[in-house]
C-alpha positions in Angstrom: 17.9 5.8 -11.0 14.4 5.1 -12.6 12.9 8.2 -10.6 15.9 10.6 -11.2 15.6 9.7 -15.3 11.7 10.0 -15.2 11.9 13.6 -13.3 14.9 14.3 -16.1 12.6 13.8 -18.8 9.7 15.5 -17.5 11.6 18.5 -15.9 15.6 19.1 -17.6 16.7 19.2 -21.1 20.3 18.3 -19.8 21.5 14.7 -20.6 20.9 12.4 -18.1 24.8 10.0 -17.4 24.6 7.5 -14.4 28.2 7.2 -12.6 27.6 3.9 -10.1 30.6 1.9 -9.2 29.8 1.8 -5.6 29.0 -0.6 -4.1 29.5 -2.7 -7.2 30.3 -1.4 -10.7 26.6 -1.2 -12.3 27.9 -2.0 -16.1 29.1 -5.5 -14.8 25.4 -6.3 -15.2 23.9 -3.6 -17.1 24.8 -1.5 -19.8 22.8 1.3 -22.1 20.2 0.3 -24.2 18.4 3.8 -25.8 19.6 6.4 -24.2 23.7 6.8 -23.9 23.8 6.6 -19.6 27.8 6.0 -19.3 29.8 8.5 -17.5 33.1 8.3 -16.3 34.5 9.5 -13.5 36.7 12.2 -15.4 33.3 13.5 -17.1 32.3 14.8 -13.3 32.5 17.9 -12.1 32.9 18.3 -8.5 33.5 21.9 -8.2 30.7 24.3 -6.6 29.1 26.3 -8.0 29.2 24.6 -11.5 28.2 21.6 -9.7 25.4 21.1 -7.6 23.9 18.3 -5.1 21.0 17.0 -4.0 20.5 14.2 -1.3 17.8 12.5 -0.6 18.3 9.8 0.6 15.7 7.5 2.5 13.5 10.9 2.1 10.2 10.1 1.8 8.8 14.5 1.1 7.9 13.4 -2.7 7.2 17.3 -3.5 10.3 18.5 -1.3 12.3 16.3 -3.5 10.8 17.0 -6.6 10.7 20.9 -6.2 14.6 20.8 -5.5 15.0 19.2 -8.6 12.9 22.0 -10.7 15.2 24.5 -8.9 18.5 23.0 -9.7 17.1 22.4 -13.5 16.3 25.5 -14.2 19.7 26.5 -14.2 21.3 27.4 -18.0 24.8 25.0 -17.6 26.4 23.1 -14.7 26.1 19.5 -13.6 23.5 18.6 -11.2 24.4 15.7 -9.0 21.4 13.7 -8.0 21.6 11.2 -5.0 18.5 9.2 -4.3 17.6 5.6 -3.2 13.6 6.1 -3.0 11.3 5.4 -5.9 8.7 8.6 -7.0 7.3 6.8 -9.5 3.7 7.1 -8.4 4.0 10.4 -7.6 5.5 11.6 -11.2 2.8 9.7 -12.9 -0.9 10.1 -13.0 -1.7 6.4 -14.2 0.3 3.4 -15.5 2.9 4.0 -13.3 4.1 0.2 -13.5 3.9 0.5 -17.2 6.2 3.5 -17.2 8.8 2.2 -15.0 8.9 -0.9 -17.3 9.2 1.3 -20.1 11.8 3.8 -18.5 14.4 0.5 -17.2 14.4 -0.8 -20.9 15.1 3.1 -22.0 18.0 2.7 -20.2 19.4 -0.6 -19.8 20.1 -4.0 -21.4 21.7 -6.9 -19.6 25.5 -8.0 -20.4 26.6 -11.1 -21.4 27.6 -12.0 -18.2 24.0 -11.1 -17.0 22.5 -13.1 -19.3 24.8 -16.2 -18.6 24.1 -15.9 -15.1 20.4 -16.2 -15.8 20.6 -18.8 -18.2 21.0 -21.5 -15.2 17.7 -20.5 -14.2 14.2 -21.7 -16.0 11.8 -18.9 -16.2 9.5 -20.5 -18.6 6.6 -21.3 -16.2 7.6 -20.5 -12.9 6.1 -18.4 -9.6 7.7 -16.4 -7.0 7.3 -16.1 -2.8 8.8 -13.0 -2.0 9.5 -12.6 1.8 11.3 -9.0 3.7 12.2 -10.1 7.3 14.5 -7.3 7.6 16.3 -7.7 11.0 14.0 -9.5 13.4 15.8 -13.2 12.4 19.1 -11.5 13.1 20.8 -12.5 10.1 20.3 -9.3 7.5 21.6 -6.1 8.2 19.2 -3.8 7.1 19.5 0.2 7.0 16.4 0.6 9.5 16.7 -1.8 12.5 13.9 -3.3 13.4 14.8 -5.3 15.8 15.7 -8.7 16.5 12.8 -11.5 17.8 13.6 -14.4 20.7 14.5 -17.4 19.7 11.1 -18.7 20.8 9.2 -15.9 18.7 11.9 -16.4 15.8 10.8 -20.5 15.7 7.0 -19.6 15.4 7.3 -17.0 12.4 9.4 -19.1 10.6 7.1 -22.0 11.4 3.7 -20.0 10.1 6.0 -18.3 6.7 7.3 -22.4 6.1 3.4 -23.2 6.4 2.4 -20.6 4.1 5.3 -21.3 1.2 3.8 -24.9 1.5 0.7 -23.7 0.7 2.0 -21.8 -2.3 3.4 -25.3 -3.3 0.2 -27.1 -3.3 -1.6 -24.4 -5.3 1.4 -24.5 -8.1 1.9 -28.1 -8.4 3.3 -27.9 -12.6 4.8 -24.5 -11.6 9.0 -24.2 -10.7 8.9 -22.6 -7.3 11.3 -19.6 -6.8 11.9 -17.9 -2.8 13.2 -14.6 -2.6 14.2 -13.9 0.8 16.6 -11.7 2.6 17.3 -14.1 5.4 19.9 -16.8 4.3 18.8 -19.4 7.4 14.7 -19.2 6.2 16.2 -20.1 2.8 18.3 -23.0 4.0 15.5 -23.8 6.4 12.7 -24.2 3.8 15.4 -25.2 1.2 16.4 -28.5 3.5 12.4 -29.1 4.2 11.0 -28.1 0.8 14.0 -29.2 -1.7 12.0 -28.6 -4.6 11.8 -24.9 -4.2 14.3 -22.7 -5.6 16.3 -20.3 -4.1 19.4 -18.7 -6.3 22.9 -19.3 -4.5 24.9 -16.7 -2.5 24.2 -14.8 0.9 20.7 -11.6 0.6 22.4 -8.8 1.5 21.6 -5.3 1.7 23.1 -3.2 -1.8 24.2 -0.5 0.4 26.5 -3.0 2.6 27.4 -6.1 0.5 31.0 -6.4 0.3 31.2 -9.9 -1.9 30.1 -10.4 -5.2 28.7 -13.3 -5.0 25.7 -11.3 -3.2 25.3 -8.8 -5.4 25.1 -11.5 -8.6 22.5 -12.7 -6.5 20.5 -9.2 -6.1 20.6 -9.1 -10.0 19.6 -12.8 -10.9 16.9 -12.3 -8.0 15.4 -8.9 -9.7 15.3 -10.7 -13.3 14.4 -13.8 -12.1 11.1 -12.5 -9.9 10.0 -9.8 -13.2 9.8 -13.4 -14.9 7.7 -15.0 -12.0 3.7 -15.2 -13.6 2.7 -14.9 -10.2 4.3 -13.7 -7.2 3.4 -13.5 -3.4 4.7 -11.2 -1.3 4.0 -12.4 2.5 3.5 -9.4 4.7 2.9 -8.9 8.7 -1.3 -8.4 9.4 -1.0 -4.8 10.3 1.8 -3.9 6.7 -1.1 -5.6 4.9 -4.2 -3.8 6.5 -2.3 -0.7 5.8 -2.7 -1.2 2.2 -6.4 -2.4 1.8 -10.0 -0.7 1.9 -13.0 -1.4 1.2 -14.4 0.7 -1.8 -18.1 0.9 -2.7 -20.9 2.9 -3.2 -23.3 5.3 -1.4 -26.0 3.4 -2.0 -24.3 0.8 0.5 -23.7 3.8 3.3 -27.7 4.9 3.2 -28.6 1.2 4.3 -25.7 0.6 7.0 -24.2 -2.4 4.3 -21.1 -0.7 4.9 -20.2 -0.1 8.7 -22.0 -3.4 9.2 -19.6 -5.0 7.0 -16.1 -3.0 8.3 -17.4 -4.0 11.8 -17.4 -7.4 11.4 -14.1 -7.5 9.7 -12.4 -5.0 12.5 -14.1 -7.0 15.1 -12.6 -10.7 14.0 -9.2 -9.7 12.6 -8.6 -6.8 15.8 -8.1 -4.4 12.5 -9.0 -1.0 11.8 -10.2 -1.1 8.0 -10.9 2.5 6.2 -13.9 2.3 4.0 -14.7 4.3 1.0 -18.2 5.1 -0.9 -18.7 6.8 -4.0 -20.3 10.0 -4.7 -21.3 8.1 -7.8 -25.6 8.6 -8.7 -28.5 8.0 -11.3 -30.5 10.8 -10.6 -30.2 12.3 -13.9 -30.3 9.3 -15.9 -33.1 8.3 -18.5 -33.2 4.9 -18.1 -35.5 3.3 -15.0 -33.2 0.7 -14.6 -30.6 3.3 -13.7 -32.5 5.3 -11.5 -34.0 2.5 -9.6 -30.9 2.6 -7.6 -31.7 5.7 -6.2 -34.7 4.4 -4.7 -32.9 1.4 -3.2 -34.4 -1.6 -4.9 -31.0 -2.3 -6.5 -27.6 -3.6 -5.0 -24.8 -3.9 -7.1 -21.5 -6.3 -6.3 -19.2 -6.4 -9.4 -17.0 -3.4 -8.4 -18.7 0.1 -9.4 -18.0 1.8 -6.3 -14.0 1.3 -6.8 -14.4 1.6 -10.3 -16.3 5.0 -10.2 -13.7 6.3 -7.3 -10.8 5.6 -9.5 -12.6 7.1 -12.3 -13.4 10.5 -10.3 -10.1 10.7 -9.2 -9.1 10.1 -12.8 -10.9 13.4 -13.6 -14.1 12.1 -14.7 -17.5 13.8 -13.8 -20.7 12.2 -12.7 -22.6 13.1 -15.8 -19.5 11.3 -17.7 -20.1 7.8 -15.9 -23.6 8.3 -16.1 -23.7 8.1 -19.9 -21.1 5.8 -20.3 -23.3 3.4 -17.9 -26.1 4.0 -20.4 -24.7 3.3 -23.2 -24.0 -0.2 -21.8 -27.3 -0.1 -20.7 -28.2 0.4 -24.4 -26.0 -2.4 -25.5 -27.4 -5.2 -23.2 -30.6 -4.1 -24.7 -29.5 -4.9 -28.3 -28.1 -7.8 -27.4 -30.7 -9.3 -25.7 -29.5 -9.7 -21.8 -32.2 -7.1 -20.7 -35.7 -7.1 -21.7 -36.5 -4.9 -24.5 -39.9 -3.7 -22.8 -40.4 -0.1 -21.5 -39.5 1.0 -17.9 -38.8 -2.7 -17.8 
């Protein structure tokens, strides 16, 4: 929904209606807030070619999906039906993308009252969240991608390592309220009869697409508000989901000396990973200040983040020469602060 209303905005000047009653009636728990979202069901047209479709559901061709879009939008009158379950929001957006979702689901909705008494059993005034996906391998979630289903011997040591971990989590939170967010109902009851400080919100995880009761879905809700309130939140992932989002990022100063591969070597070698590293195109060449162009000439390593700062600035748009000044003016303001010496070439 967040997607379809973002691409809406950027690409259709038709109004934008949601119509969700299935699997559960969506204004039970949210209604419109800015923008005027209700539809009925006698507002839809379901005759071709007036009305037309797209599906994508569980597609994960971003441009595919967006150029259908642009095609059915640049029609002059008709209904475009829009099913999607996938979430574009990084690809519509060149920066703040969590920002702009934020901004985009209070465009649209508000909770109702019977949200908001829901949530009001709940204290979310200084409280952290462990959220944990097993999808199918403990056997008890049906998910829309099977995975699979562990032994019972393999089931008994992941759930023995996850408890160890959420114990952890305790210990570092000790004035915090604990909150698990899980989608297996016997890990909850397992850490809920071991740990029964932790909270865990009542009702059986199920997946939206297949829960019949709604005792689950009240619990998808209060489990969505109750985690945005969380002021931290771990998410415990497999070794190989989390090395697939991490790399190192630093600068070509560190590639000319072997820093790098030494470093990525060691890390591959003990954790049996294969970590991508990443170096910066970013130099001093052209700058007027010694202290800058020392690194050049190697006598300077730097370790407070330049070489993933200065890769997310160039692929933010910014030049070298940019950076380069903006390093000196720092450079200028340490000075006049004192925190560098004031003496030349110094």
């Amino acid at each position: 929904m967040i997607t379809t209303y973002q691409a809406s905005k950027l690409f259709s000047k038709g109004k934008f209606k949601i119509y969700h009653h299935t699997p559960f009636d969506l204004s039970v728990y949210l209604i419109p807030n800015m923008i005027d979202w209700s539809c009925h069901k006698n507002q839809l047209n379901m005759n071709y070619p007036e009305s037309k479709l797209l599906y994508s559901m569980d597609h994960f061709n971003y441009q595919l999906f967006l150029d259908d879009f642009k095609r059915l939008n640049n029609r002059y009158c008709g209904q475009n039906h829009i099913y999607t379950n996938l979430d574009y929001t990084n690809y519509l957006n060149d920066y703040r993308c969590d920002e702009i979702w934020k901004d985009s689901f209070f465009e649209l909705f508000k909770k109702t009252e019977f949200l908001k008494n829901l949530l009001s059993k709940y204290d979310t005034s200084n409280c952290v969240g462990i959220h944990i996906r097993f999808g199918s391998i403990l056997g008890d979630f049906i998910d829309t991608v099977d995975l699979g289903t562990l032994n019972q011997q393999d089931k008994e040591v992941l759930i023995k390592k996850i408890k160890k971990i959420v114990y952890e989590i305790k210990l570092m939170h000790p004035k915090h309220t604990i909150y698990l967010f899980s989608d297996s109902y016997n890990f909850n009851k397992d850490c809920k009869d071991t740990y029964n400080d932790i909270i865990i919100t009542k009702g059986v995880p199920v997946h939206t697409d297949l829960g019949k009761t709604k005792l689950s879905h009240d619990k998808t809700l209060i489990d969505f508000f109750l985690l945005s309130k969380c002021k931290f939140i771990y998410q415990l992932k497999s070794k190989d989901d989390f090395f697939e989002d991490v790399f190192v990022a630093t600068t070509r100063w560190l590639v000319k000396d072997n820093s790098l591969s030494d470093l990525l070597n060691l890390i591959n070698e003990k954790y049996n990973v294969n970590l991508l590293g990443l170096a910066s195109p970013l130099n001093f060449k052209s700058s007027i200040y010694k202290e800058l162009r020392d690194y050049e000439l190697g006598h300077v390593k730097e370790g407070v983040g330049a070489g993933g700062i200065s890769i997310l600035a160039f692929l933010n748009g910014f030049k070298n020469k940019e950076i380069v000044s903006l390093c000196q003016q720092n450079l200028e303001m340490m000075k006049s602060l004192g925190q560098i010496s004031l003496e030349k070439d110094c």
